[in-house]
C-alpha positions as CSV (number, residue, x, y, z in Angstrom):
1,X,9.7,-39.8,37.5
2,X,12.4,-37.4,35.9
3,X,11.0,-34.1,35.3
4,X,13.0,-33.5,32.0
5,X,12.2,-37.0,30.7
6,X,8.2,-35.8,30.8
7,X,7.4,-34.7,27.2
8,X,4.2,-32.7,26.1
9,X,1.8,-34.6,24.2
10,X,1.0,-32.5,20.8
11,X,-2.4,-31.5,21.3
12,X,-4.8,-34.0,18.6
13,X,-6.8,-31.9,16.4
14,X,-10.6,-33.4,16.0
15,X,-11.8,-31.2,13.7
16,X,-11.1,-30.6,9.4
17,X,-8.8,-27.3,9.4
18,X,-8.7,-26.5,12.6
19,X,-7.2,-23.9,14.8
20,X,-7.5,-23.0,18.3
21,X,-9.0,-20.3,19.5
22,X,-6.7,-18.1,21.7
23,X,-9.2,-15.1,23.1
24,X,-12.5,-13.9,23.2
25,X,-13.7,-10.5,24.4
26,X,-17.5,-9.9,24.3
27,X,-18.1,-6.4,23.5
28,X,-22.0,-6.6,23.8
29,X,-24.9,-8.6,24.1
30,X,-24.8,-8.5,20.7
31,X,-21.1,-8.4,19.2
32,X,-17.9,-10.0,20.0
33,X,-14.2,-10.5,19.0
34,X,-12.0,-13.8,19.1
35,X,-8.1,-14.5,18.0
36,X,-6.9,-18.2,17.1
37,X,-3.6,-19.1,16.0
38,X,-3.0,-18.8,12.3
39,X,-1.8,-21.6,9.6
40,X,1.6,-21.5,8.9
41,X,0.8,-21.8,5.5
42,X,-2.0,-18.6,5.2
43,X,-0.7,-15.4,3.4
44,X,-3.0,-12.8,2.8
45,X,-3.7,-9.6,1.7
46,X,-5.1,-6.8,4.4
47,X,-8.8,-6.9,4.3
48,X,-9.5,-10.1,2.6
49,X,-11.8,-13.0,4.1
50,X,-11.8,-16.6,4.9
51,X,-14.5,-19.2,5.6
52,X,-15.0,-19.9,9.2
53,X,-16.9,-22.1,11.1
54,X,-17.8,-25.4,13.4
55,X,-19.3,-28.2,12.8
56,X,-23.2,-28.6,12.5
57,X,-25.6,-30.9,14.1
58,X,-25.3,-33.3,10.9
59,X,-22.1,-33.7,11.3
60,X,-21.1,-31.2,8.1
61,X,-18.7,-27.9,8.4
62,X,-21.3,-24.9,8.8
63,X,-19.1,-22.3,7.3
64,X,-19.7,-18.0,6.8
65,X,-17.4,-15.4,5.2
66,X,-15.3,-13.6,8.0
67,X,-13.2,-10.9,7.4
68,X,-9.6,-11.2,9.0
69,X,-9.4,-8.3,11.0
70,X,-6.0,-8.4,12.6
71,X,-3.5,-7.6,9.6
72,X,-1.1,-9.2,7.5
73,X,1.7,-9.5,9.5
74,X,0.1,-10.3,13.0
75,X,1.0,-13.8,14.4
76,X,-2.6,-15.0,14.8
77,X,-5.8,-14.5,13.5
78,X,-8.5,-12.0,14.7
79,X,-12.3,-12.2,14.3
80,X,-15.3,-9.8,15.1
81,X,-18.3,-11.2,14.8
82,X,-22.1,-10.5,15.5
83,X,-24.5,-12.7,17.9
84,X,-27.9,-14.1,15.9
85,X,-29.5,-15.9,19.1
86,X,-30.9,-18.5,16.6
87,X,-28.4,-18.2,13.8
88,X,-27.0,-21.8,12.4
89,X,-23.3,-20.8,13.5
90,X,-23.0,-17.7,15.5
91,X,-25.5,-18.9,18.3
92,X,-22.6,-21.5,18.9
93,X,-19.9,-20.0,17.7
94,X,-20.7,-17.2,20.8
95,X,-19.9,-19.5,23.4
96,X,-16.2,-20.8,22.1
97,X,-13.8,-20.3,24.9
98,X,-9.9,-20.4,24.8
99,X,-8.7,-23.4,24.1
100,X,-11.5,-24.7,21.7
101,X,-11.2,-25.4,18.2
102,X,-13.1,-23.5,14.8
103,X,-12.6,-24.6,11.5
104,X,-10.9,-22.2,9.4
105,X,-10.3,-22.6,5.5
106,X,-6.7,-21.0,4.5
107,X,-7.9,-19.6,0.9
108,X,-8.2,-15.9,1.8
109,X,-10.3,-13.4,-0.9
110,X,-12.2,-10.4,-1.3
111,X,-12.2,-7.2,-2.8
112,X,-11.5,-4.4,0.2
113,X,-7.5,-4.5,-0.6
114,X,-5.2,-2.1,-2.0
115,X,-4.3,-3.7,-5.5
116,X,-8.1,-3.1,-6.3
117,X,-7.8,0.6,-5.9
118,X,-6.3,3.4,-8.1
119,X,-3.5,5.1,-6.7
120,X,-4.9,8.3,-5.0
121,X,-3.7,10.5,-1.6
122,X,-7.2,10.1,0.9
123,X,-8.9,6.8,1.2
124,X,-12.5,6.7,2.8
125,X,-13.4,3.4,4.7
126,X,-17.1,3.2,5.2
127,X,-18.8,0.5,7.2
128,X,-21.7,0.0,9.2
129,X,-21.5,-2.6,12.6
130,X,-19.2,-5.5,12.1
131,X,-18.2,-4.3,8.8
132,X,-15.5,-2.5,10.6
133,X,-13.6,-6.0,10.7
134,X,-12.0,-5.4,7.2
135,X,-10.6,-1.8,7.8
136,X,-9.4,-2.8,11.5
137,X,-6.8,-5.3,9.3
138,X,-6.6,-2.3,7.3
139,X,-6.0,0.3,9.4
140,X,-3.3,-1.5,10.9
141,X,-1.2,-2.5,7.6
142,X,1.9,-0.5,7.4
143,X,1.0,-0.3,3.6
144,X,-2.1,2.0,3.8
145,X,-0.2,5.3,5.3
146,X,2.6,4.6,2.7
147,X,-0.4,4.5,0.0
148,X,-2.3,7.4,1.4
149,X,-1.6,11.0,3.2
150,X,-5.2,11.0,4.6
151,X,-7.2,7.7,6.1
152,X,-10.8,8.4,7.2
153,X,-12.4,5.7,9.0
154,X,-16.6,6.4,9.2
155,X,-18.1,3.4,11.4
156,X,-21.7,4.1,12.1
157,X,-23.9,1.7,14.6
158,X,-27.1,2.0,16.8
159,X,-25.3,2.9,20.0
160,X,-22.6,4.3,21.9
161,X,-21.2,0.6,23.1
162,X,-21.5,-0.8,19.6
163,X,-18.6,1.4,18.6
164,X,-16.3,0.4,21.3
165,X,-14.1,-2.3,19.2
166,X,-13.4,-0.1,16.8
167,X,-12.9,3.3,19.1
168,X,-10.2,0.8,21.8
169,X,-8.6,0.0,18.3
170,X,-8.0,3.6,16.5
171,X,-6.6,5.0,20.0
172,X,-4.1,1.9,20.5
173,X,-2.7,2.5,17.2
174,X,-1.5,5.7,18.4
175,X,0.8,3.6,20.2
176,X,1.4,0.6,18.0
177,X,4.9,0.0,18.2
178,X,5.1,-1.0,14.6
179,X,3.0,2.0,12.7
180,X,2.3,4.3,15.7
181,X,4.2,7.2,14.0
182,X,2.9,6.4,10.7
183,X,-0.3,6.5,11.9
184,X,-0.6,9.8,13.9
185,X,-1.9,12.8,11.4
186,X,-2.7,10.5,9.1
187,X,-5.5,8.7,10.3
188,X,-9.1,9.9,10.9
189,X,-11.7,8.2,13.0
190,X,-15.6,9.2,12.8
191,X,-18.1,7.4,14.5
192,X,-21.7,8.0,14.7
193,X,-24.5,6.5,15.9
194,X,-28.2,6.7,14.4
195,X,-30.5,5.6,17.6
196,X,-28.3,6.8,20.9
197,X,-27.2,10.7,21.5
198,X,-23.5,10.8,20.7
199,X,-21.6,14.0,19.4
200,X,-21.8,12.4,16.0
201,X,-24.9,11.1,15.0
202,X,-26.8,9.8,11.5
203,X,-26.1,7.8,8.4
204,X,-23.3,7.6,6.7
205,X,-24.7,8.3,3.4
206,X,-26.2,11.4,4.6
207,X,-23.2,12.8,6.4
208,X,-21.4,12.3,3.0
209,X,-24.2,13.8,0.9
210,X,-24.8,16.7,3.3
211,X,-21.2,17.5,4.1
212,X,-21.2,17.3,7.6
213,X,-18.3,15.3,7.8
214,X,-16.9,17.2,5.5
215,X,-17.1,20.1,7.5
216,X,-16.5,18.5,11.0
217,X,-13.0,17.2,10.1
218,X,-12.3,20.6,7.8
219,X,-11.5,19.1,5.0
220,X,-12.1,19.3,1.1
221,X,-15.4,17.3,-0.2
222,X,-14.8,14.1,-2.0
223,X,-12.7,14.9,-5.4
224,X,-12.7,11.8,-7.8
225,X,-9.0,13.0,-8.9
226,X,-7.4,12.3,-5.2
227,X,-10.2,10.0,-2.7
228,X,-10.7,6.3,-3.3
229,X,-12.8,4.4,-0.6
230,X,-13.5,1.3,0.2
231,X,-17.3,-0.2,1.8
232,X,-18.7,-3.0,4.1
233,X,-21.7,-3.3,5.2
234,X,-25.6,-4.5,5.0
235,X,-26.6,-5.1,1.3
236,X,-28.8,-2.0,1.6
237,X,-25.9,0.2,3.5
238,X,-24.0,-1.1,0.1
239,X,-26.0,0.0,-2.4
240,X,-26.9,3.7,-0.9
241,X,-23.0,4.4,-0.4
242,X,-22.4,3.2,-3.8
243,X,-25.0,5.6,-4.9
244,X,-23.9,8.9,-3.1
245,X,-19.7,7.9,-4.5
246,X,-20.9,7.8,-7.5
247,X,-22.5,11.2,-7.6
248,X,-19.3,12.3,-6.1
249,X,-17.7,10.8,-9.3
250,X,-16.2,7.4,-8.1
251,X,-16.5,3.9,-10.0
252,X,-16.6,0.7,-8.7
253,X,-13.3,-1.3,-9.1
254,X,-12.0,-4.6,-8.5
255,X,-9.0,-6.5,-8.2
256,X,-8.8,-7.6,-12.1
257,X,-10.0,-3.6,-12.9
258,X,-9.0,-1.1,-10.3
259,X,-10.9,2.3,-10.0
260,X,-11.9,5.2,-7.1
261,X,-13.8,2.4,-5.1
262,X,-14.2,-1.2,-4.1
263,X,-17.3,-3.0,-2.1
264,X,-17.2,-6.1,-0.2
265,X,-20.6,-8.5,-1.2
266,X,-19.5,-11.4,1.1
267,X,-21.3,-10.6,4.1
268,X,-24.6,-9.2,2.5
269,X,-26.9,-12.1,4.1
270,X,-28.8,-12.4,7.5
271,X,-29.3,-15.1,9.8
272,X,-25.6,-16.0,10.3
């Protein structure tokens, strides 16, 4: 048979919106990443979400709320995701491999993007665990550093290896072909941890409140005037960090009202 005469076969999608996934990293027993390829048809704004999912055991869509965290202009899709052993979707969404197939609805929304802010020059993101997912689209969206002079990334989990995702993905901006240059002095990464020794440790909330962070990156404490921030994390992570930017003088905002700051409610539930 003539070689050039063989044509591929168009691979048959078998499930409702689907696209295939493309890689998976597993960053701990408890967290993982995946790309897939991305609808033609999707446009969205840095830090918005989608529905994503596979189908259940009756035969429905199980979908959650997923940030996007590759950015706008990346040719596929990028996912970080937690493991809930018995959780409807991620205790079978863990496994996928390259090659499979996840559901994902094309209507991005949310509230962690740049319209829902005030114009300002230092933005805060704050997020505890996967909530990072949002500001790693973020902090890779040429738009932020031409918003911004200063970009502060706080990302507290229980451990060390929890923060790797989102410490592998601040030192490869550096040398991001497209924003590497826009990024360097600009951006400001600050993990800690709140159960393993690290060189930063504690809560977000009481680093801010405190001024530790303040005074570990030398800088001026949060001024209503010039900081906006953005937040994503547990419901109760939420509500405290709402709490402590409003005593620094911030108000909520949201895409139809923008103010100093903008929270994402989407992924407040458990047992995903």
């Amino acid at each position: 048979m003539n070689e050039s005469a063989v044509t591929e076969i168009p691979k048959v999608k078998t499930l409702p919106d689907a696209q295939e996934v493309t890689e998976v990293t597993h960053w701990t027993d408890r967290l993982f990443s995946f790309r897939v390829t991305r609808p033609q048809s999707l446009r969205f704004r840095s830090g918005e979400f989608v529905m994503i999912g596979l189908m259940g055991d009756n035969g429905k869509p199980l979908l959650r709320a997923y940030s996007i965290a590759s950015p706008n202009w990346d040719e596929e899709l990028e996912f970080y995701s937690i493991k809930v052993p018995d959780g409807p979707l991620t205790s079978k969404l863990q496994h996928i491999q390259p090659g499979d197939e996840i559901i994902l609805r094309p209507k991005p929304v949310g509230t962690l993007v740049h319209d829902a802010l005030l114009p300002g020059k230092r933005v805060w993101f704050l997020a505890t665990g996967t909530g990072i997912a949002p500001f790693a689209s973020l902090m890779r969206d040429p738009e932020t550093y031409e918003k911004f002079d200063e970009v502060i990334m706080m990302h507290t989990c229980r451990t060390i290896e929890e923060l790797e995702y989102g410490k592998q993905l601040v030192e490869n901006l550096v040398n991001d072909e497209l924003i590497g240059e826009m990024v360097e002095g600009k951006l400001k990464y600050y993990p800690t941890t709140t159960r393993e020794e690290f060189h930063h440790m504690g809560r977000i909330t009481d680093n801010l409140e405190n001024g530790k962070v303040f005074k570990d990156l030398g800088i001026a404490p949060m001024n209503p005037e010039t900081d906006r921030a953005m937040v994503c994390g547990s419901l109760a992570f939420n509500k405290d960090v709402m709490a402590v930017l409003e005593g620094f003088g911030l108000r909520e905002g949201a895409n139809s009202e923008p103010r100093e700051y903008v929270v994402e409610k989407a992924f407040v539930g458990d047992g995903i």
